[in-house]
TIDODREN-413283 format. One record per atom (N, C-alpha, C, CB): residue in three letters; x, y, z. Coordinates in steps of 0.1 Angstrom, whole numbers, plus 5000, padded with zeros to 4 digits. Glycine has a CB too. Example, Ala and Ser with C-alpha at 12.3 -4.5 7.8 and 13.67 -1.06 7.14 Angstrom:
Ala513249435078/Ala512349555078/Ala513249675078/Ala511349555090/Ser512849785071/Ser513749895071/Ser512950005079/Ser514149945057/
END
This chain:
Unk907612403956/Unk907812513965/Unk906512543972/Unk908312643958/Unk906712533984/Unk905512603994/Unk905112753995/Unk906012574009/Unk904112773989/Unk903512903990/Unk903412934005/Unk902312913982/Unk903913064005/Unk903913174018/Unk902913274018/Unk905313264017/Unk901913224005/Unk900713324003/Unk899713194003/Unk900613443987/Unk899113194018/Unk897613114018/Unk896913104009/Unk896713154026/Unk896113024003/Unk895212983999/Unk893712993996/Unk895412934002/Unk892813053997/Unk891713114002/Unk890813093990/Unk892013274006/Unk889113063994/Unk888513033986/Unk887813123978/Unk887912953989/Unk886513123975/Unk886613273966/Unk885913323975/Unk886013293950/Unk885213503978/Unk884813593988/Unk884013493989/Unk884413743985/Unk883213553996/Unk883113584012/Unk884113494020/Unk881613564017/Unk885013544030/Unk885413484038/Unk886213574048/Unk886113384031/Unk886513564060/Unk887113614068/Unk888213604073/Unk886713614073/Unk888813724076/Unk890213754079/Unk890413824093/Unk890813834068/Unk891613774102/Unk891913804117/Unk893013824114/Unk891813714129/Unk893813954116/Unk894814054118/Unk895414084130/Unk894214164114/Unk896413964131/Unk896913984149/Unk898614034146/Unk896813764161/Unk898514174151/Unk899814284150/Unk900114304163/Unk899714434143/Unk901714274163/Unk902114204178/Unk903314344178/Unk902813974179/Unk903514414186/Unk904914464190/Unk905514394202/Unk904814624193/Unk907114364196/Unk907114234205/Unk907714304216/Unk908014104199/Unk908014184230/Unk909214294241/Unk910314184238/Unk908614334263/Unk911414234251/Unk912814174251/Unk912414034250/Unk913714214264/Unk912313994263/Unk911813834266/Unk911213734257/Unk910713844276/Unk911613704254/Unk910613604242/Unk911313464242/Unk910613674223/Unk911713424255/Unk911713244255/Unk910313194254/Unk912313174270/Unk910513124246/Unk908713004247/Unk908313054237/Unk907213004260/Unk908313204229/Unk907413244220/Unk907613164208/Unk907613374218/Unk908513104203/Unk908513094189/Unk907812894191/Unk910613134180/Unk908012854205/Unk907512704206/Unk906012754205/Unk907912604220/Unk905712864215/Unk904012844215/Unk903312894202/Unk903412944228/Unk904213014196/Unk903913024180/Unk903212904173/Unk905313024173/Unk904412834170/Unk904112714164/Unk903112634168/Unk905112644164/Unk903312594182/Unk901612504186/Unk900612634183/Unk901312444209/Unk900712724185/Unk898712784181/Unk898712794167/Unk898112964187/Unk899812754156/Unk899912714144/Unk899312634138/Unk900612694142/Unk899612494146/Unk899412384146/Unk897712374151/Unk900512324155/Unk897512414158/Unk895812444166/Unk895312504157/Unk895512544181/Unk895612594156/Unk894512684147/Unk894112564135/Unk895312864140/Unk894912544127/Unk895112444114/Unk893512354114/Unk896812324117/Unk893612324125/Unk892812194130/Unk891112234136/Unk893912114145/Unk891412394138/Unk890012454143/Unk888812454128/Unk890412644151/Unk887412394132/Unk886812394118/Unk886412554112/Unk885412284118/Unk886612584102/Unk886112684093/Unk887712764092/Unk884612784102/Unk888712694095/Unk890612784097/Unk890512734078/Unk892712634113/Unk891012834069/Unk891412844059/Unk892112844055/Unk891412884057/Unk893612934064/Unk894612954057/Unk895413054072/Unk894113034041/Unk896813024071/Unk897313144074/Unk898913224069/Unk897313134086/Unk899113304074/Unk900413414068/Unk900813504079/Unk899913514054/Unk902313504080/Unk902713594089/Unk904013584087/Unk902413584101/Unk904813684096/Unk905413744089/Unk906413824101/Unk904513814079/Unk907713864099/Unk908413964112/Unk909114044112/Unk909113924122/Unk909714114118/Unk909814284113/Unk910114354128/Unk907914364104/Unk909514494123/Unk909614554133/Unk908314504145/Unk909514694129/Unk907614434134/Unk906314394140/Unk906114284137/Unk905214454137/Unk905614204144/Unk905114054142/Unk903214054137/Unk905413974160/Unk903313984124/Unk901813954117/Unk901713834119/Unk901613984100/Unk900313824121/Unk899913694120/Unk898313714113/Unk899913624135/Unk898213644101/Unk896913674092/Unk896413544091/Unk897013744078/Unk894913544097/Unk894713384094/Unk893113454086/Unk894613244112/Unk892713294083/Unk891913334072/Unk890613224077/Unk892813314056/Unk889213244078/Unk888113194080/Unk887213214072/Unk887813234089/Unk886613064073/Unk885113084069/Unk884013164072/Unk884713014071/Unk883813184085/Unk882913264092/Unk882813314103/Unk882213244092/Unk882413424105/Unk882413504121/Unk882413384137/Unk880613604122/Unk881213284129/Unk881313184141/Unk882113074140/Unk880013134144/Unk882913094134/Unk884713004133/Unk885213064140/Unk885712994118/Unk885713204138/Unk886413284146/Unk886413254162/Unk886013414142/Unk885113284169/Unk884713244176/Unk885613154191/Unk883913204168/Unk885113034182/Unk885812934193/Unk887312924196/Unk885512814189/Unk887612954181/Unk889212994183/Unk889613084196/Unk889813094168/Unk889013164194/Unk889413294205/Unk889113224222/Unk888013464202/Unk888413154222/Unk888113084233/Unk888812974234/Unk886913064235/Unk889412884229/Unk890412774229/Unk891112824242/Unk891412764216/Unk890912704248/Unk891612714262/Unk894012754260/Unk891112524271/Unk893912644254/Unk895412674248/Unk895412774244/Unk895912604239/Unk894712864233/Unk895212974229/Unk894913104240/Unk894712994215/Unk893913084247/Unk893613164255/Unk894913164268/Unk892213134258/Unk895713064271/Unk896813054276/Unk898213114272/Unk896812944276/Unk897813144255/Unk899313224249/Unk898913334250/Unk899913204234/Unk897613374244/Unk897013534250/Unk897713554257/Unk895713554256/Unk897213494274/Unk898013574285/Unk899213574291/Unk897513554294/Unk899713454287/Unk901713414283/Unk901713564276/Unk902413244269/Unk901413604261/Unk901813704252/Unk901613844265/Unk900713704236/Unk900213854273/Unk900414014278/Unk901414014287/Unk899214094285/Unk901813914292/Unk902513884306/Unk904313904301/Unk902113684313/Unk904613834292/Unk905813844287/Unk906213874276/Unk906313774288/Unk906013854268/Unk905813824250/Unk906014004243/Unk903613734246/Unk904914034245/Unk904114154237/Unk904414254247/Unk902314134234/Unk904814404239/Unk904514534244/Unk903114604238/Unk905814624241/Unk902914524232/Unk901514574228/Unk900814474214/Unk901714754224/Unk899314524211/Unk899014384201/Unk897814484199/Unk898814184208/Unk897214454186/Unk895914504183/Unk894914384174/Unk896314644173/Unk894014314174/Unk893714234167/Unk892514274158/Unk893614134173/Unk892614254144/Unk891614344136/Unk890614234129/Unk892514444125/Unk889314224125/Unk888814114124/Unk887914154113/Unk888314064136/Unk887714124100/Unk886914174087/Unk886714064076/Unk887714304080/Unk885714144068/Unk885114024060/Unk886114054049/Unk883314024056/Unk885913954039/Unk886813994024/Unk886013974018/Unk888113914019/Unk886014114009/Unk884614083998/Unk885314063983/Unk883314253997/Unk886414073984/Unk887314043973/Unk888814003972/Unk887214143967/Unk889213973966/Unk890713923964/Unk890813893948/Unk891113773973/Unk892213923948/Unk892813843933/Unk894213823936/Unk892613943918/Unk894913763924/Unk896313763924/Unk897213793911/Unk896613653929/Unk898513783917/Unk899313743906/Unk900413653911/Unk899913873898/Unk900513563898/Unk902013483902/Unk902813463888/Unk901813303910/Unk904013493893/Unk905113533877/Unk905313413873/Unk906713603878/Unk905413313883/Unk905613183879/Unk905013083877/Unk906113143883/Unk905012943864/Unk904112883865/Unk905012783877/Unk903412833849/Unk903312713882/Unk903712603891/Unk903612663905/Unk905212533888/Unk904412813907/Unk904412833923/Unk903412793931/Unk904412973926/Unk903512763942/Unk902412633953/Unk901312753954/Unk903312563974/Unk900512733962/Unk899412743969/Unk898612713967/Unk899012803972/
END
């Protein structure tokens, strides 16, 4: 089974917090989703990610360092869904960006993935 809870190495590491309120319109969203999925994956210092939908759309990705983050944000492609997202996509979005100085877990099961 594929864990739905990323992977992450031990602290220090960083986390981007992208909370999307969605609007009506949302052709192309769930393809371009997936390609900045697919991108991000491939950007060096990308860890991990998790998200999730609702009333709100999460998207939690997980970095090595401030200057990982970085280039991501400037990726021409993603900088393309950015403005696809204010143009149609999103009634609004907040992106939150912090270090993790700690983590732990639990899993009930033996074997579950991640």
């Amino acid at each position: 089974m594929e864990s739905l809870i990323a992977s992450t190495p031990a602290p220090p590491y960083y986390v981007v917090v992208f909370t999307i309120v969605l609007a009506e319109d949302l052709e192309g969203f769930e393809e371009m989703g997936n390609r900045m999925v697919e991108l991000a994956a491939g950007q060096p210092g990308f860890l991990g990610m998790e998200y999730g939908t609702g009333d709100l759309d999460l998207t939690i990705s997980y970095w090595d360092s401030l200057e990982s983050i970085a280039p991501w944000r400037h990726h021409a492609e993603h900088t393309l869904a950015r403005n696809l997202g204010r143009e149609q996509w999103f009634q609004a979005f907040k992106v939150r960006i912090a270090r993790v100085e700690r983590d732990y877990e639990f899993r009930k099961e033996e074997g579950f993935g991640g």
